[in-house]
N, C-alpha and C positions, 0 to 999 in steps of 0.2 A: 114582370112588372108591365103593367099599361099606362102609356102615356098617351092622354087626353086631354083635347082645347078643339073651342070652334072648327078649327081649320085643319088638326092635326091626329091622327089615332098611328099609334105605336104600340107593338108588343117588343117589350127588349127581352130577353134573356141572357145568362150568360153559362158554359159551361168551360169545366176547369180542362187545362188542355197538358200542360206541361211543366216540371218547375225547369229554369232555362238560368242562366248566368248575365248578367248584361242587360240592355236594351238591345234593341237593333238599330241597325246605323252605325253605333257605337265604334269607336278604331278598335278600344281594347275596353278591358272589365279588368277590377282589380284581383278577380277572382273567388271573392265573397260575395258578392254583390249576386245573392241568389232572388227570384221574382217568380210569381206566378204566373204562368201564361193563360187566357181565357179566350176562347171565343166568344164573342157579344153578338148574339144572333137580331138583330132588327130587323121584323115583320109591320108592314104596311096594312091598311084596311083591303087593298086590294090584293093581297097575298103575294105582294113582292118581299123578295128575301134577301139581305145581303148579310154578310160574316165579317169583321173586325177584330185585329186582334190587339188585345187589352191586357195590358203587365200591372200585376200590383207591385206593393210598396214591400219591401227589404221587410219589415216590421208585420209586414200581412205576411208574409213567407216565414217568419219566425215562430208567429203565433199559429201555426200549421193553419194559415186560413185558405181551404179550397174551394170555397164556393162565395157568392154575392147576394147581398140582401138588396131590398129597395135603394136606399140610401146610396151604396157602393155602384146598383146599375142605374143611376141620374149622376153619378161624379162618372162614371162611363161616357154616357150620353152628352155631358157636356165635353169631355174632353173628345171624345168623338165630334162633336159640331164645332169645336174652336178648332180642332186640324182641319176641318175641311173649307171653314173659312180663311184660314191661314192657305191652302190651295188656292184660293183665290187671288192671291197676290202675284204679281209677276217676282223672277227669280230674285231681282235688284231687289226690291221690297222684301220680300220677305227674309234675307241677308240682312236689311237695313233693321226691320222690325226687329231681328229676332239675335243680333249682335253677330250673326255668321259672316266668314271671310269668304267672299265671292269666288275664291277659287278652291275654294273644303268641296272635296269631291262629299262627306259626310253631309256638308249644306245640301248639294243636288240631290241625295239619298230621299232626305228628309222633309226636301218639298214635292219628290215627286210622290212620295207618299202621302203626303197631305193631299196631292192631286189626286190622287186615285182613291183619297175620302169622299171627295167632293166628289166626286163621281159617281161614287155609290150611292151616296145623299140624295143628288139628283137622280138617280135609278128609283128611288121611291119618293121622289116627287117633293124632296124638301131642300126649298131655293135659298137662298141668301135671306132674305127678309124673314123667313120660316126659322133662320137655326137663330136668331140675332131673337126672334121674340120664345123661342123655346128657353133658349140659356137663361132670358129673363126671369119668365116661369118657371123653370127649375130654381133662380135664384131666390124665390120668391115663396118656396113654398116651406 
């Protein structure tokens, strides 16, 4: 899929990587709770490259779905640009935003992963103001 605006050119893709149990971070899984694992490849215009890994839904893993269409890689991309704005929070806030107990080693899990979105994000040049008007446009279309 190509995502395109004035400011913005993306190639996402995604390729199917593993079925896996759980999320990550997770303490525990109830042991059904099967998911598909993906790699979500985003390509920049300037041929930056970075990997993301993206879990489908209990109900995608049911319907033996192994692959993503448009649709599925923009619910990618968003939920890819809300973690890495979520990274941008310091640890208090994002605890506060997100109802976590400041001392859930799981909470520390899950924001330094969200920091290491944002990281990537900005590896190919897309800042705070860029993922806040992308989510829009994806919302939007």
């Amino acid at each position: 899929m190509m995502y395109k605006s004035n400011e913005t050119e993306l190639n996402i893709e995604a390729q199917f990587e593993k079925t896996v149990v759980g999320f990550p971070n997770e303490k525990s899984s109830r042991g059904t709770d099967y998911h598909n694992e993906f790699n979500i490849i985003i390509k920049n215009m300037n041929g930056n490259r970075v990997v993301f890994k993206f879990y489908g839904s209990t109900s995608d893993y049911n319907k033996n779905k192994v692959s993503m269409n448009d649709d599925d890689l923009k619910c990618a991309l968003e939920s890819i640009l809300g973690d890495g704005l979520s990274g941008l929070m310091d640890f208090d806030q994002f605890c506060d935003e997100y109802g976590y107990d400041e001392d859930s080693r799981s909470a520390e899990r899950i924001h330094k992963a969200c920091i290491e979105s944002m990281d990537k994000l900005e590896y190919l040049g897309i800042e705070e103001s860029d993922m806040y008007r992308i989510i829009e446009e994806l919302n939007n279309e």
